[in-house]
N, C-alpha and C positions, 0 to 999 in steps of 0.2 A: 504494500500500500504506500504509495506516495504521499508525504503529509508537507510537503512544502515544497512549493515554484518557485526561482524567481529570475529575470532575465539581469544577466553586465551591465553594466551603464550603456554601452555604446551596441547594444542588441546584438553581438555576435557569440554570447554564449549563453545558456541555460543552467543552473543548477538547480538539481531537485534532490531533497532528501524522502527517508525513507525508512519502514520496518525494520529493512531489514540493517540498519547501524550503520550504512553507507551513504556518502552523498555524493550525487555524479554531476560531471560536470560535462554538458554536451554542447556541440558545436552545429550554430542555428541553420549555417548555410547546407553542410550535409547529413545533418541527423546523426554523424557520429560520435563517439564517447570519450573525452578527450583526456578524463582522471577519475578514477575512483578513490574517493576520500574513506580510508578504514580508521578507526581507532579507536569509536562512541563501543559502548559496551550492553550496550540499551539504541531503541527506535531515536533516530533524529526529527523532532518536532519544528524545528524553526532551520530555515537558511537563507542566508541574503549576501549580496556583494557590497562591497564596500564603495565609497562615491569613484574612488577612479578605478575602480573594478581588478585591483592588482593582489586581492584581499576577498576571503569569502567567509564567512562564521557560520557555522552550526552548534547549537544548540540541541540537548538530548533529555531525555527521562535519566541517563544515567547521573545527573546532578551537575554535568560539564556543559562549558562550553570550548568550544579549538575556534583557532583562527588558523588558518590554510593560505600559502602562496596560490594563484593561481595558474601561474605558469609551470608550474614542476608539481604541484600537489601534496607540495611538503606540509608538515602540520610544522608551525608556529612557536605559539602556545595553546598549554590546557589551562582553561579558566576553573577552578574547581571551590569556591567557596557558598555554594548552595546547598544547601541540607534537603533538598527533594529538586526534580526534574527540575526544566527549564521548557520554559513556554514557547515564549519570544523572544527575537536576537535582533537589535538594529544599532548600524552607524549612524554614528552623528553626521552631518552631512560634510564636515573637514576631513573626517576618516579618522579622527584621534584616538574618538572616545565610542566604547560600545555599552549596548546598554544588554542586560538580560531580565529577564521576569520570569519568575519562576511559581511552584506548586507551592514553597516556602512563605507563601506572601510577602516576598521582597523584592526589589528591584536593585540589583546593583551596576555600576557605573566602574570601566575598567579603564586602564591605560594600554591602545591597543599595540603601541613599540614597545611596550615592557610585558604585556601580558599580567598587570597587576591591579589589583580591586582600589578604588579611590574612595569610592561612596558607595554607603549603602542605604537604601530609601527604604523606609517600613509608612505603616499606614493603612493599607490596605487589609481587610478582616480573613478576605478569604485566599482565593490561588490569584496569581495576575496572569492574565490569558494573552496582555499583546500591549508593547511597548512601541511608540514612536517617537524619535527627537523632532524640535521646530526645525522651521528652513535656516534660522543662524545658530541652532547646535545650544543654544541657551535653555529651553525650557523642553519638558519630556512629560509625555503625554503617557498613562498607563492605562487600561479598561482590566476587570476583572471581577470573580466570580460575586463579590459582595453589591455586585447590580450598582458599581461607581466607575466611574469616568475621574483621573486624580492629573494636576495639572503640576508640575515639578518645577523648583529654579535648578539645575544641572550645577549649578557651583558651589550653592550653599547647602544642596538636598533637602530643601525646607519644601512640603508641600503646602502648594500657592491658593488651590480650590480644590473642594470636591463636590463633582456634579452628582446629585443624586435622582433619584427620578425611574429607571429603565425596572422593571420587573422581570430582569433575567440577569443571569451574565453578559458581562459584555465582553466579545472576542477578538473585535477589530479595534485601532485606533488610527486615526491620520489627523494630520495637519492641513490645513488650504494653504 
């Protein structure tokens, strides 16, 4: 089962992760398969490329996240300080900073050339389903199981609002 899409910046590759703890990396103009990323020890739930696309992050149940070269398919780093799964995985739009959400109700904030935890956001009651940074990488938007919408300042990790209202969880999040 494939449980996450997402195209390179510049639309000439695909990554999708998967059940089965792999995420691949395919090539849009002939459909063929240009890396498979091994390492997650558990399903990978979230994957995405980084803004200049040189950078790809998965995110897994097994409590990690990796960041992966694109061109060689090397792993990076392991981001490993979450105490359950990992939801959602996104770069800030610089490519610095990643964000993860996870099954723990927390959000943490990494340094993406060190591979090391900066901030950690709590607030949230229940699991956090889907993380997105603003378009200047300043403020970080979370949705999750406790039916809120939670709006972040990324420097100070103070949370700024929370929108309450939706009668379910929430599993998407974006910015205009």
């Amino acid at each position: 089962l494939i449980t996450s899409v997402a195209f390179s910046p510049d639309g000439t590759r695909i990554v999708t992760g998967s059940w089965d703890k792999t995420a691949r990396i395919w090539d849009v103009e002939t459909g063929s398969e240009r890396h498979v990323l091994k390492g997650h020890s558990s399903m990978i739930v979230s994957a995405t490329y980084s803004p200049d696309g040189s950078r790809i992050v998965t995110g897994s149940a097994d409590k990690t996240a990796r960041i992966w070269d694109v061109e060689t398919g090397a792993k990076l780093h392991v981001l490993k300080w979450h105490s359950k799964g990992i939801s959602s995985v996104a770069f800030s739009p610089d490519g610095k900073r990643l964000a993860s959400g996870s099954f723990d109700r927390s959000i943490r904030l990494w340094d993406v050339a060190r591979g090391t935890e900066t901030k950690r956001l709590t607030g949230h009651r229940f699991r956090v389903w889907a993380v997105a940074f603003g378009p200047r990488g300043q403020r970080l938007v979370s949705g999750g199981n406790d039916h809120t919408v939670r709006l972040w300042d990324v420097n100070t990790g103070r949370e700024l609002h929370r929108l309450a209202g939706h009668s379910g969880a929430v599993h998407g999040v974006a910015f205009s």
